[in-house]
DSSP file (Angstrom, degrees, kcal/mol; ACC not computed):
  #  RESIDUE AA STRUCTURE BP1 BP2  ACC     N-H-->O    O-->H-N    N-H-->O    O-->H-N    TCO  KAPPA ALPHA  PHI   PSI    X-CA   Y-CA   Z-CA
    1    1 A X              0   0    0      0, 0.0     0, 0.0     0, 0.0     0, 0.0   0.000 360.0 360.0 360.0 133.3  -95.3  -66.5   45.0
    2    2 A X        -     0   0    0      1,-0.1     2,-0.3     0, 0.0     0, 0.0  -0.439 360.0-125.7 -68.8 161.4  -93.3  -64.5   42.4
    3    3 A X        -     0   0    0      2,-0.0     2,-0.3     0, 0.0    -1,-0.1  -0.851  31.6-148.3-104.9 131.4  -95.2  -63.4   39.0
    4    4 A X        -     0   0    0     -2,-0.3     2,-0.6     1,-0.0     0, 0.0  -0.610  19.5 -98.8-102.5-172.6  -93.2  -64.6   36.1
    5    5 A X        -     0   0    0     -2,-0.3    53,-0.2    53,-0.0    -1,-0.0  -0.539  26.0-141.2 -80.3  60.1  -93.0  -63.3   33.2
    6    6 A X        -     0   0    0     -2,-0.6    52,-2.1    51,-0.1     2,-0.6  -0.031  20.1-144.1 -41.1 108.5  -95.3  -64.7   30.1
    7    7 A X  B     -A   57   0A   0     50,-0.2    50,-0.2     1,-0.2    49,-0.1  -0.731  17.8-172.1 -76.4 121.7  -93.1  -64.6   27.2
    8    8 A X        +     0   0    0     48,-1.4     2,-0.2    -2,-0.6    -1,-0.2   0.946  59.4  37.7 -98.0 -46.5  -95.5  -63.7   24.4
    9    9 A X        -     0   0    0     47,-1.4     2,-0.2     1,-0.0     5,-0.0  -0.702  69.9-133.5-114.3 160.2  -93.3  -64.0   21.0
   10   10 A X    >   -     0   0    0     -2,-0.2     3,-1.3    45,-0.1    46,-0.3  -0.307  39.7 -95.7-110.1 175.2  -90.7  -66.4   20.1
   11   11 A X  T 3  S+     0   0    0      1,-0.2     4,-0.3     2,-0.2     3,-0.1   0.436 111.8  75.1 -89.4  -1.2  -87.4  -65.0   18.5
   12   12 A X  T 3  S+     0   0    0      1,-0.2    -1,-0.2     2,-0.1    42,-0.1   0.339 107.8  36.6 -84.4  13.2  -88.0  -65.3   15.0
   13   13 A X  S <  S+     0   0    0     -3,-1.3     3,-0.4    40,-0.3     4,-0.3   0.406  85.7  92.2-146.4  24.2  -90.2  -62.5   15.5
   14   14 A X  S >> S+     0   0    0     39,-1.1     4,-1.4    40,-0.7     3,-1.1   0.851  89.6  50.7 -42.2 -43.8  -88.7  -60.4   17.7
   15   15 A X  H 3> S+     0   0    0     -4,-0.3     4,-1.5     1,-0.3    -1,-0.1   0.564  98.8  56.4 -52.1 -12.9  -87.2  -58.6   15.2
   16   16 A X  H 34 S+     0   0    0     -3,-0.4    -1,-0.3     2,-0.2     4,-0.2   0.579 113.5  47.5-101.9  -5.6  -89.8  -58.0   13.2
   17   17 A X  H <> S+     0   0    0     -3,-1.1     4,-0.9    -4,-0.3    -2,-0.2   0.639 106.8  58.6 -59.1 -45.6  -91.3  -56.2   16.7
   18   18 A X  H >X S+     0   0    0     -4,-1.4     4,-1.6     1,-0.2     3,-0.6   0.968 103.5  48.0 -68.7 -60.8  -88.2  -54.7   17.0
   19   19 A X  H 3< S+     0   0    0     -4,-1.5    -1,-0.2     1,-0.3     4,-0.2   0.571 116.9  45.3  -1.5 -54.3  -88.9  -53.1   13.4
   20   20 A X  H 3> S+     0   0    0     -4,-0.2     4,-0.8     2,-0.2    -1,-0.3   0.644 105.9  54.5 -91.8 -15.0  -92.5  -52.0   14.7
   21   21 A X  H X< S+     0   0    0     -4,-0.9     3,-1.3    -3,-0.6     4,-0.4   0.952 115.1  43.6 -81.3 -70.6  -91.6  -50.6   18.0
   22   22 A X  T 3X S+     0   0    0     -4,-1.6     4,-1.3     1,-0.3    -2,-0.2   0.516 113.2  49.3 -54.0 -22.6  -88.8  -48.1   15.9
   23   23 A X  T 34 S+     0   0    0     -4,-0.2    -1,-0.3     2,-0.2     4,-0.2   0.928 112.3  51.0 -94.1 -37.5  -91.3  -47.1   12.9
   24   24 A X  T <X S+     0   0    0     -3,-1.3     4,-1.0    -4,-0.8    -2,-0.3   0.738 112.4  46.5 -46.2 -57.9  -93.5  -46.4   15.8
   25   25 A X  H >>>S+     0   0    0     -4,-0.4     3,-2.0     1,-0.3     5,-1.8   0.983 117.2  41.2 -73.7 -59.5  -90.6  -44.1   17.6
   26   26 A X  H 3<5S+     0   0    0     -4,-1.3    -1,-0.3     1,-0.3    -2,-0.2   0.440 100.2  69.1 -81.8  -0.6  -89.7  -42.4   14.8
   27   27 A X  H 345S+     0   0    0     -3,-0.2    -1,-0.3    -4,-0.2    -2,-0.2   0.751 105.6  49.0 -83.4 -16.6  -93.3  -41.9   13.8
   28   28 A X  H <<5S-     0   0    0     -3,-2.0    -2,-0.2    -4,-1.0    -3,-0.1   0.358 119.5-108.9-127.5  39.7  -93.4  -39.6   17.0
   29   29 A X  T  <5S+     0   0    0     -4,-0.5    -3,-0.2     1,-0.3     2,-0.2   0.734  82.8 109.0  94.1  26.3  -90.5  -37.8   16.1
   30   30 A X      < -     0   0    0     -5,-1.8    -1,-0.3     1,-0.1     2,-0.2  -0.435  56.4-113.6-118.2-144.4  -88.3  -39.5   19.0
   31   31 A X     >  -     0   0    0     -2,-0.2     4,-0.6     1,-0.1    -1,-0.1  -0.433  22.6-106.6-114.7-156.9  -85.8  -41.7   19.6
   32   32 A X  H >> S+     0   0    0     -2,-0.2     4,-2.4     3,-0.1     3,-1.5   0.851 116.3  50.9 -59.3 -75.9  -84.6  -45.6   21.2
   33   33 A X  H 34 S+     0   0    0      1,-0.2     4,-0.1     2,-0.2    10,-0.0   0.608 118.1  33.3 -52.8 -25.6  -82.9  -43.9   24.2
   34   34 A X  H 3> S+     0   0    0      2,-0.1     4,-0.6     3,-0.1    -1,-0.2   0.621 111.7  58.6-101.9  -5.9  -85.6  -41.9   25.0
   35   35 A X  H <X S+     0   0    0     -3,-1.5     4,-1.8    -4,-0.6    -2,-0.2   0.870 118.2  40.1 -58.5 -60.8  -88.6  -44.4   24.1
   36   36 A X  H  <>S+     0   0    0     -4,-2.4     5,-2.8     1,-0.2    -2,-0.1   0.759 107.9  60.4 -76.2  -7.9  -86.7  -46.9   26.8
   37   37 A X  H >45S+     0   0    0     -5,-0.4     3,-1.4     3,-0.2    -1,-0.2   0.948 109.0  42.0 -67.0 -63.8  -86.0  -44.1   29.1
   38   38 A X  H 3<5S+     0   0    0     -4,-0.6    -2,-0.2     1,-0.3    -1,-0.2   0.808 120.1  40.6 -76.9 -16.9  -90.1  -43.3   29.6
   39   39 A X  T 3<5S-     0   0    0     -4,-1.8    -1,-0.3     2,-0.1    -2,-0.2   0.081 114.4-113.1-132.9  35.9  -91.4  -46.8   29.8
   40   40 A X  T < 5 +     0   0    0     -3,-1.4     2,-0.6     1,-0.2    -3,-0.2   0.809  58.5 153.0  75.3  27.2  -88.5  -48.2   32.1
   41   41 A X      < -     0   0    0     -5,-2.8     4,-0.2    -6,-0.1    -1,-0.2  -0.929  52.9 -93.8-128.8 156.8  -87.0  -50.3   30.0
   42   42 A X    >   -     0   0    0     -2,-0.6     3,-1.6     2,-0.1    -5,-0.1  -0.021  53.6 -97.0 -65.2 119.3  -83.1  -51.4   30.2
   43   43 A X  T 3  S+     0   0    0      1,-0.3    -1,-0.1     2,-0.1   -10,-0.0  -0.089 114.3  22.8 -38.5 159.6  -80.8  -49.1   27.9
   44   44 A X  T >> S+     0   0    0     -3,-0.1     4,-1.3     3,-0.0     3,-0.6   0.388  83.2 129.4  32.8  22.1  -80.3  -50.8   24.8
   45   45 A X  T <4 S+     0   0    0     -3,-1.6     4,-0.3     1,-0.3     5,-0.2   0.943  73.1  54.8 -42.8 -76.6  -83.5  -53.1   25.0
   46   46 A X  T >> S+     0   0    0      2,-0.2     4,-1.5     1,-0.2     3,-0.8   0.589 109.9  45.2 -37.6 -33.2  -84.7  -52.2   21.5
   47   47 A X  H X>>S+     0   0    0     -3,-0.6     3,-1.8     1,-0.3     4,-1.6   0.991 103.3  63.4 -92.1 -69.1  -81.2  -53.3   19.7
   48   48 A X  I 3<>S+     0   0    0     -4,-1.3     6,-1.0     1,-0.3     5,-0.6   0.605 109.5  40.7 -13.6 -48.2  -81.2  -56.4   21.7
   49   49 A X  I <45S+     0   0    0     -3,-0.8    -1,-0.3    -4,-0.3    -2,-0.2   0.759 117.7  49.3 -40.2 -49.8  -84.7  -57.3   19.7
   50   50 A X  I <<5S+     0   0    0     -3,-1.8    -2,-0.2    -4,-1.5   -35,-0.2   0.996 117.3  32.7 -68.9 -60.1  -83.4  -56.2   16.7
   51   51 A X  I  <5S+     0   0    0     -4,-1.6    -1,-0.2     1,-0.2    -3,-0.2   0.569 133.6  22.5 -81.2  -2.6  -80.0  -57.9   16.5
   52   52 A X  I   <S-     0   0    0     -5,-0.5    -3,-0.2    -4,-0.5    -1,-0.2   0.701  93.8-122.3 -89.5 -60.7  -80.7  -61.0   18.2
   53   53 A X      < +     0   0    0     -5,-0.6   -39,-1.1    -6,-0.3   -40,-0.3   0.333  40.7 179.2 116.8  -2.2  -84.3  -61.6   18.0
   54   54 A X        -     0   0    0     -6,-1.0   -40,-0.7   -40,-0.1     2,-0.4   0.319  38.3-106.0 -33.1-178.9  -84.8  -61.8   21.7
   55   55 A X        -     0   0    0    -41,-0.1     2,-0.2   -42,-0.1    -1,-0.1  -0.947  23.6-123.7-132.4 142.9  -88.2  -62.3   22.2
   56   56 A X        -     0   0    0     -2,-0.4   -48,-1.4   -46,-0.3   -47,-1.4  -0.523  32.0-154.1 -88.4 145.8  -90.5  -59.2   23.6
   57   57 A X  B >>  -A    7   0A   0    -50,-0.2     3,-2.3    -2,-0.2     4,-1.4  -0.697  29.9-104.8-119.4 170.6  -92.7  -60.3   27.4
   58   58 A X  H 3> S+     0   0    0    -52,-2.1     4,-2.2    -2,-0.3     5,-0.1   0.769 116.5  66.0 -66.0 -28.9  -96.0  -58.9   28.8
   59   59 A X  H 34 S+     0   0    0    -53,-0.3     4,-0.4     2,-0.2    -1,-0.2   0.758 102.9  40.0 -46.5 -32.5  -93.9  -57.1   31.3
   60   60 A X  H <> S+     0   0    0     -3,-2.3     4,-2.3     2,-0.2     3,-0.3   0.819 119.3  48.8-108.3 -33.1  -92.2  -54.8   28.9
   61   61 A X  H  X S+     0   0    0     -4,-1.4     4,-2.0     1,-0.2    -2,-0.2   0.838 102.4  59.3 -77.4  -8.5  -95.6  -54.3   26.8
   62   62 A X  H  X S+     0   0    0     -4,-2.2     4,-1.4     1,-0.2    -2,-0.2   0.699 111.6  42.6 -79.0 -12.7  -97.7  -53.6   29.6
   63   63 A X  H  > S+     0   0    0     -4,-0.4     4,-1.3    -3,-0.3     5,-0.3   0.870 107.8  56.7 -72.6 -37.3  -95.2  -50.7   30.1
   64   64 A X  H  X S+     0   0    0     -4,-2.3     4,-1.8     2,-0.2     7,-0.2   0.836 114.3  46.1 -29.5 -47.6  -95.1  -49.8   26.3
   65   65 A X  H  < S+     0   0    0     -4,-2.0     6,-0.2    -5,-0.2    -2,-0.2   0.958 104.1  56.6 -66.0 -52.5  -98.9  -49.5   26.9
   66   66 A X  H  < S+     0   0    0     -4,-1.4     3,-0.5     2,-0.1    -2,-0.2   0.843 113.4  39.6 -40.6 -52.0  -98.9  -47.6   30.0
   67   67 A X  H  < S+     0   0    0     -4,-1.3     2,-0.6     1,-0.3    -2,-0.2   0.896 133.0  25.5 -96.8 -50.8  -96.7  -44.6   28.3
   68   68 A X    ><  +     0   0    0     -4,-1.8     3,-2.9    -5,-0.3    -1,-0.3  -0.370  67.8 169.2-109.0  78.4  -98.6  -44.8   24.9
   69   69 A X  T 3  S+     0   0    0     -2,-0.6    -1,-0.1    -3,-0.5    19,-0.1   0.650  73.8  60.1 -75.4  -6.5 -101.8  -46.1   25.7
   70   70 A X  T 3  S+     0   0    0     -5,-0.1    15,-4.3    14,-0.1    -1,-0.3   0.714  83.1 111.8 -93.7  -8.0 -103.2  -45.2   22.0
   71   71 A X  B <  S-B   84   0B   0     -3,-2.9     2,-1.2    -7,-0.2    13,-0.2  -0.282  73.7-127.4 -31.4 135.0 -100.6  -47.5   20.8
   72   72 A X    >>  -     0   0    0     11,-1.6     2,-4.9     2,-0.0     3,-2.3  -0.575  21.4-174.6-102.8  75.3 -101.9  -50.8   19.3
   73   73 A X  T 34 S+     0   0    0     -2,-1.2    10,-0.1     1,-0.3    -2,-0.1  -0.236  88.0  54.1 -53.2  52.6 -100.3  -53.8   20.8
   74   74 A X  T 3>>S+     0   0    0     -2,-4.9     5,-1.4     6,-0.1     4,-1.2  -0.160 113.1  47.0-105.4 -34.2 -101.9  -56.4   18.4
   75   75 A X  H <>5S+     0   0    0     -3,-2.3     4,-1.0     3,-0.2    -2,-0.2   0.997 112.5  47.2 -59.8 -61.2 -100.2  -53.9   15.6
   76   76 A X  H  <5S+     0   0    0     -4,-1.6    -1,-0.2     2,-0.2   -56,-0.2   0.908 123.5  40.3 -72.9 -52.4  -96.8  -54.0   17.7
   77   77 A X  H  45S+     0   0    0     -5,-0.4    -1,-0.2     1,-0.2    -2,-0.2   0.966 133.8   9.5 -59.6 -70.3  -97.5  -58.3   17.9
   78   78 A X  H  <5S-     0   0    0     -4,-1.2    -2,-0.2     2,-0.1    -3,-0.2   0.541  94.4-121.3-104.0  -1.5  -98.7  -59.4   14.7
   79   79 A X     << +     0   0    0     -5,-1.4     2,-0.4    -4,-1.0    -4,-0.2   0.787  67.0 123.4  81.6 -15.2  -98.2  -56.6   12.6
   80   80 A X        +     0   0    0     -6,-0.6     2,-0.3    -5,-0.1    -1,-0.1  -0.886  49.0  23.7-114.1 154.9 -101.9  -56.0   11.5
   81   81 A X  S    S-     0   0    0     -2,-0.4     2,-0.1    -3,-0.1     3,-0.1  -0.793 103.6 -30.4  61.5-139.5 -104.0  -52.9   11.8
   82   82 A X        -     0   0    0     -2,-0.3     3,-0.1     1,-0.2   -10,-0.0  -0.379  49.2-135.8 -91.7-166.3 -103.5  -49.7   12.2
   83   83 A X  S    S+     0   0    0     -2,-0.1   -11,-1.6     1,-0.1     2,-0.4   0.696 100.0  53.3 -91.6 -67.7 -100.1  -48.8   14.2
   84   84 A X  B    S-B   71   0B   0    -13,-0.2     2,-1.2    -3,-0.1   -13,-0.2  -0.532  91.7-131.1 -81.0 125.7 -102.3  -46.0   16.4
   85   85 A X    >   -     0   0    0    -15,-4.3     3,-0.9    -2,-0.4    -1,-0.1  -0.703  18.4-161.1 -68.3 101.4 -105.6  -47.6   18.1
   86   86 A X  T 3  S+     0   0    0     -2,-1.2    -1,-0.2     1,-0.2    -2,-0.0   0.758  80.4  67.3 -48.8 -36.1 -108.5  -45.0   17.1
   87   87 A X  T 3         0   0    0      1,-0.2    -1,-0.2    -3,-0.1   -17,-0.1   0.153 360.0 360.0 -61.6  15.1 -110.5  -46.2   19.6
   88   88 A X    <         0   0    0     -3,-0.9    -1,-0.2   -19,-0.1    -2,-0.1  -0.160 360.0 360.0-100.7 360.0 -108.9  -45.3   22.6
């Protein structure tokens, strides 16, 4: 049996994901194209968030995680804490 996909956020806050993934990029001094490059995810992903709203699945943060594991996926969901997990 295939594993789907758990879709985590609805589209009226993809964007606001989109928003945190990118403050996120540019807090370490890279870019989109080379953020989706290192955790595998299909050129243009991020804009796709942004200008739509798509909505972001466990697939795509458990690769987000993998390549910055100090990252803070509840920060990257809901938008509260810190951005970087200190406890990691």
């Amino acid at each position: 049996m295939k594993q789907q996909e758990i879709n985590l956020i609805g589209q009226s806050t993809g964007k606001k994901i989109a928003t945190r993934l990118i403050d996120f990029i540019n807090s370490i001094n890279s870019n989109r194209s080379a953020f989706e490059r290192r955790c595998k995810i299909s050129n243009g992903y991020l804009n796709k968030l942004l200008v739509k709203g798509n909505s972001i699945g466990s697939k795509i943060l458990i690769r987000i995680k993998c390549q910055y594991p100090n990252l803070n996926v509840n920060w990257i969901i809901t938008g509260e804490g810190n951005m970087i997990d200190d406890t990691f």
